[in-house]
Each structure stands twice: as C-alpha cells, then as structure tokens.
C-alpha positions as CSV (number, residue, x, y, z in Angstrom):
1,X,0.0,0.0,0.0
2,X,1.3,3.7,-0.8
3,X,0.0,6.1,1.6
4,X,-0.2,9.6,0.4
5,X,-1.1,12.7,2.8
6,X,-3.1,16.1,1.7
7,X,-2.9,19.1,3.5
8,X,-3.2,22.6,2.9
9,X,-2.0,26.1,3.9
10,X,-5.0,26.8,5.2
11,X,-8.2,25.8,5.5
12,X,-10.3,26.7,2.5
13,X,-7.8,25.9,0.0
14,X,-9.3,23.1,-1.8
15,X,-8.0,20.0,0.1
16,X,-11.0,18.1,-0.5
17,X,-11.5,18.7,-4.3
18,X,-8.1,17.8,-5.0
19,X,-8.6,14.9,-2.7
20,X,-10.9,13.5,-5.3
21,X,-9.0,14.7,-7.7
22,X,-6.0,12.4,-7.5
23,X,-8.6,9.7,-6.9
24,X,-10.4,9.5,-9.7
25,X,-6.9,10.2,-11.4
26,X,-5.7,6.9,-10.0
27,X,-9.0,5.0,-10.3
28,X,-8.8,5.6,-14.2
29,X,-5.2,4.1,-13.9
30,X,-7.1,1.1,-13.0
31,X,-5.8,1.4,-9.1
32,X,-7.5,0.3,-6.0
33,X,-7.9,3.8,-4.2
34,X,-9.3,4.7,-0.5
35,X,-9.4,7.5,1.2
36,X,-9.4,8.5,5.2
37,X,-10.7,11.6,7.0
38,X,-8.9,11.4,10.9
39,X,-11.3,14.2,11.6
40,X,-13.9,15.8,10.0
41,X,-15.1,18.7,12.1
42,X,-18.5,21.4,11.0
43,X,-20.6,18.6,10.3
44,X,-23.4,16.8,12.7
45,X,-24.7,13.2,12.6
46,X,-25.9,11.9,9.7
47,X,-24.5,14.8,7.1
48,X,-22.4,14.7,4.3
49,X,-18.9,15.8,5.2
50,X,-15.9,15.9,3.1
51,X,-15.8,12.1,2.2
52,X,-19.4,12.5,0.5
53,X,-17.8,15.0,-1.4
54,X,-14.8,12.9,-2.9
55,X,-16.9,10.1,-3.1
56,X,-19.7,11.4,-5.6
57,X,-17.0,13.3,-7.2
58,X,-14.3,10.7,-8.2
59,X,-16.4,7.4,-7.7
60,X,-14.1,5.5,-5.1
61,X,-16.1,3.9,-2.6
62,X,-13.8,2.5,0.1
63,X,-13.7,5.7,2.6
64,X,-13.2,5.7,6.3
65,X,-14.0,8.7,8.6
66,X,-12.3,8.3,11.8
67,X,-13.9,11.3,13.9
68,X,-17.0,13.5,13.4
69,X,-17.4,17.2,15.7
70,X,-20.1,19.2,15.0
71,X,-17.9,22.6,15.7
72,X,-16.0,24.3,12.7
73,X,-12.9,24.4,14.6
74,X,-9.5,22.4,14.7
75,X,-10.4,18.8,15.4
76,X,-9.0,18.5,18.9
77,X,-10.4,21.6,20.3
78,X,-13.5,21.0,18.6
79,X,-13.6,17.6,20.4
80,X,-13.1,19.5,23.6
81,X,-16.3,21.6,23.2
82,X,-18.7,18.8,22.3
83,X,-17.0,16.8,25.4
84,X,-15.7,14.1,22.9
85,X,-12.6,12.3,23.0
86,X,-9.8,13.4,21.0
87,X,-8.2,11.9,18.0
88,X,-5.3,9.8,19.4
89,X,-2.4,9.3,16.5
90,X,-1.8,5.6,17.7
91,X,-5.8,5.0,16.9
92,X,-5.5,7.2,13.8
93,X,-2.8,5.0,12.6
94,X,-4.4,1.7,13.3
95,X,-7.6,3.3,11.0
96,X,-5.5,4.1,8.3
97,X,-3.8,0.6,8.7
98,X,-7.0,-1.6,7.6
99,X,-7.0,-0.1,4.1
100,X,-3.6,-1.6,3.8
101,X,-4.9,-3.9,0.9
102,X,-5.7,-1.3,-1.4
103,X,-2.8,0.4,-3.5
104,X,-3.2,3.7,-2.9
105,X,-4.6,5.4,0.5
106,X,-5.3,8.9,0.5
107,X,-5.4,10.6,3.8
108,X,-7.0,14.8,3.7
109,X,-6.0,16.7,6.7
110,X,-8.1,19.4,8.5
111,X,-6.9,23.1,7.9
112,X,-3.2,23.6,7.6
113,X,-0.2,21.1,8.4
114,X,0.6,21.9,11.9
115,X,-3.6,22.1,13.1
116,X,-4.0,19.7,15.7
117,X,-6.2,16.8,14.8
118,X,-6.0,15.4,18.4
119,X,-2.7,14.9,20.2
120,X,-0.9,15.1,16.8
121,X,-0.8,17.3,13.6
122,X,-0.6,15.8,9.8
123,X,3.1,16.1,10.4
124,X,3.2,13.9,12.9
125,X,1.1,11.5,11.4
126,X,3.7,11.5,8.2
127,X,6.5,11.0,9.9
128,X,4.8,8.1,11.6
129,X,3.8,6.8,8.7
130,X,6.8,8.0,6.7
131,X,4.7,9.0,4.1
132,X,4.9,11.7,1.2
133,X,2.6,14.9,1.8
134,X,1.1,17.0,-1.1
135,X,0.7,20.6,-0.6
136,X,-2.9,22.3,-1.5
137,X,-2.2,26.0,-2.1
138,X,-4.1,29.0,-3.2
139,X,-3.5,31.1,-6.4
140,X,-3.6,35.0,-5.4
141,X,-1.8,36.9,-3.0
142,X,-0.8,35.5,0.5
143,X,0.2,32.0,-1.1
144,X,3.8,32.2,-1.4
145,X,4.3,33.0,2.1
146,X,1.7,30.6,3.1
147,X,3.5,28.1,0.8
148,X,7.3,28.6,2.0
149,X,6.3,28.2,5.6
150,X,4.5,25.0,4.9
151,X,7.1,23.4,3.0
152,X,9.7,24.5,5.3
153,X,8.0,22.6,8.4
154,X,8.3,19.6,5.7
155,X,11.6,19.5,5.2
156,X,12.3,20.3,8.7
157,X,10.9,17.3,10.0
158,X,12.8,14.9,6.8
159,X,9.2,14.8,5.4
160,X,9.2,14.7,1.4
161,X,6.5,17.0,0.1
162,X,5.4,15.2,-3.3
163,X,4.4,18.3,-4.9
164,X,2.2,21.4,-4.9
165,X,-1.4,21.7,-6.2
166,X,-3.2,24.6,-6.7
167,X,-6.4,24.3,-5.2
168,X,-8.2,26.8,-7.6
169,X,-7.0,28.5,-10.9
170,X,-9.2,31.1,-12.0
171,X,-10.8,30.9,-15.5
172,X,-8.9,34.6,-16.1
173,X,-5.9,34.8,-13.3
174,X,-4.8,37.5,-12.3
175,X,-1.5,39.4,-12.2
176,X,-0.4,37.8,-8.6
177,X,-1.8,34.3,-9.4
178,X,0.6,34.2,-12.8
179,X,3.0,35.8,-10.9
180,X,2.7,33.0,-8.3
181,X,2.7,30.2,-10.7
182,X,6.5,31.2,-11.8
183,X,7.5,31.9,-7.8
184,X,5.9,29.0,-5.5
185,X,8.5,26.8,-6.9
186,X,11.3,29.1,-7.1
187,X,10.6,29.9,-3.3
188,X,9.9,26.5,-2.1
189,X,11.8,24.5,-4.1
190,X,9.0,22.0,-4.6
191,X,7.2,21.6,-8.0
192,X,3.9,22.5,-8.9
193,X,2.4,19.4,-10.1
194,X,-0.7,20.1,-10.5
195,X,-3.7,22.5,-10.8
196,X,-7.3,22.1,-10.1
197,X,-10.0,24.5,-12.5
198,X,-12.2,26.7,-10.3
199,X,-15.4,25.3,-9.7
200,X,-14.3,22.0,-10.3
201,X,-16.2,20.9,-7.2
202,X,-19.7,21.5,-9.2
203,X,-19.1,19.6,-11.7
204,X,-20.6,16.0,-12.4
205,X,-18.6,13.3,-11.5
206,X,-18.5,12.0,-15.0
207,X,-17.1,15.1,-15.9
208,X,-14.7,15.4,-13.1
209,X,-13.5,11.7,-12.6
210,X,-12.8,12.0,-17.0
211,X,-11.1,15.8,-16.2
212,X,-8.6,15.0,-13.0
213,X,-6.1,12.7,-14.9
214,X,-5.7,16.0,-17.4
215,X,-5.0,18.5,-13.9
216,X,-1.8,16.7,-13.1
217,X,1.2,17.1,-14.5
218,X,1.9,13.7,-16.7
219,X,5.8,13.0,-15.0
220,X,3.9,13.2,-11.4
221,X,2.3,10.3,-9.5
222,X,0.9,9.8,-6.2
223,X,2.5,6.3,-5.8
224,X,6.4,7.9,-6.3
C-alpha cells in the first residue's frame, strides 16, 4: 500500500477537491484507491462531510471517517467543546492501517499542516507513517508566504513533500496568481504538479472523474 497525505496552507484551499481529484486520477489508472478523513469537524450526525464530497466526485467507494465534531474548529479543540474524546495518532494509525490492501490510501487533513487533529498534527502522522505529503495552495496573494512556511515545516521534519497543487485556478488569473505560478517553486523548491480548475467541485462526476487525470502534471504520480 502507498499512503499519500493532503494538506493545505489553510483551510479553504481546496483539500477536499483535490482529494478526489487524484482519486479518480488513479481510479482511471485502474488502481485500487481509499481515502481516510482522521477528523472531520463542522458537520453533525448523519450529514455529508468531506468524504461524501470525494466520493460522488471521483467514484471511489472504500472511505473511512475516523472522527465527526459538530464545531467548525480544529479537530482537537472542537472535540473538547462537544466533550468528545480526541483523536489519538496511535488510533489514527491503526484506522489508516486496515486499508492496507488497497494500492493507494489517501489521507486529507483538516486546515493547515501543523492544526492539531487530536494529540498530533498531519506532520506527525507523516513522519509516523513516513509518508509523502502533497501541498494544497491558493493562487492569489498570501500564497507564497503561506506556501514557503509550509514546506519548510516539511523539510524540517525529513518529510518529502510530493508536490504542490493549486487548489483553484481562476478561468482569467490574475497578475499575482501568474506571478505565483513562476515563484511558488522558485521559493519552495517543490514543484507545482498540479492545478485544479475553479469550480471543479460543481461539476458531475462524470465530468470530473474523466477531467482530474488532465489536472496533473503527466511525470507526477501519487505512488512515487
């Protein structure tokens, strides 16, 4: 199994779409794909969170939500205000450990690398799991700074970041995001290896799951 970890610079960024995006990517290489959420936070009982999303979006169907908290707040200190029990990474692990027969497991973050999911961050999880971690990033302003500090925690900790995704290119960018497409990998030092269209998210999942291989640059792949 090749485990492969998405997180963002922030929240808001696009995790999710991209999420399915390199699912249905891999599904259409005719790969055996799941995807984990440790800890999905915003959502009550019984409504569709961000696995519903990359589910009718790229088609996979083996998904695993770990933890639900109805706050839209960081996992763990959601979990403190609905008197929950934190995410634990040994128990996080062990989740992401029964999709072992599958060859790819994705695993989307909450917010940014270092947000605390329980008694760990999606740092701490990769270098448990020595895993690769793709970088979700914005287009406009904000992003390279954003960007740097993210990939600098990476490589800090001896965790390879497999790339840089933009979460949303505009139909017309805009000075800073052309700008930003020449500079995020001159000041990170990371490729960008892929980009997801704005609005992408809307779209039908025949239309999306047929699209995604196209958003990715062709030397990339989730499995290197």
């Amino acid at each position: 199994m090749s485990v492969l970890l998405i997180t963002g610079t922030s929240t808001e960024v696009g995790k999710t779409i991209v999420t399915a995006a390199i699912a249905a990517a891999a599904l259409a290489e005719g790969k055996t794909v799941a995807v984990c959420k440790p800890g999905q936070t915003g959502v009550r009982p019984g409504e569709p969170g961000d696995i519903a999303a990359i589910e009718q979006l790229s088609g996979v169907t083996r998904t695993l939500e770990v933890a639900r908290y109805p706050d839209p707040l960081a996992p763990d200190t959601a979990a403190r205000r609905a008197g929950l029990p934190e995410l634990t990474l040994a128990e996080t692990v062990a989740a992401i450990d029964t999709l072992a027969d599958v060859d790819l497991t994705l695993v989307e973050g909450a917010g940014g690398l270092l947000v605390r999911l329980g008694d760990f961050t999606l740092l701490d999880l990769a270098e448990k799991l020595d895993a690769p971690v793709v970088v979700v990033t914005a287009a406009g302003l904000g992003t390279l700074n954003h960007t740097e500090l993210t990939t600098r925690a990476l490589h800090s900790a001896g965790v390879r970041c497999s790339g840089l995704v933009i979460g949303s290119w505009p139909v017309e960018p805009d000075l800073a995001a052309a700008c930003n497409r020449v500079d995020l990998p001159r000041v990170t030092g990371v490729d960008i290896v892929g980009a997801i269209p704005a609005g992408a998210g809307s779209w039908t999942r025949e239309g999306f799951a047929s699209a995604a291989p196209g958003w990715f640059e062709p030397t990339w792949s989730p499995f290197a």
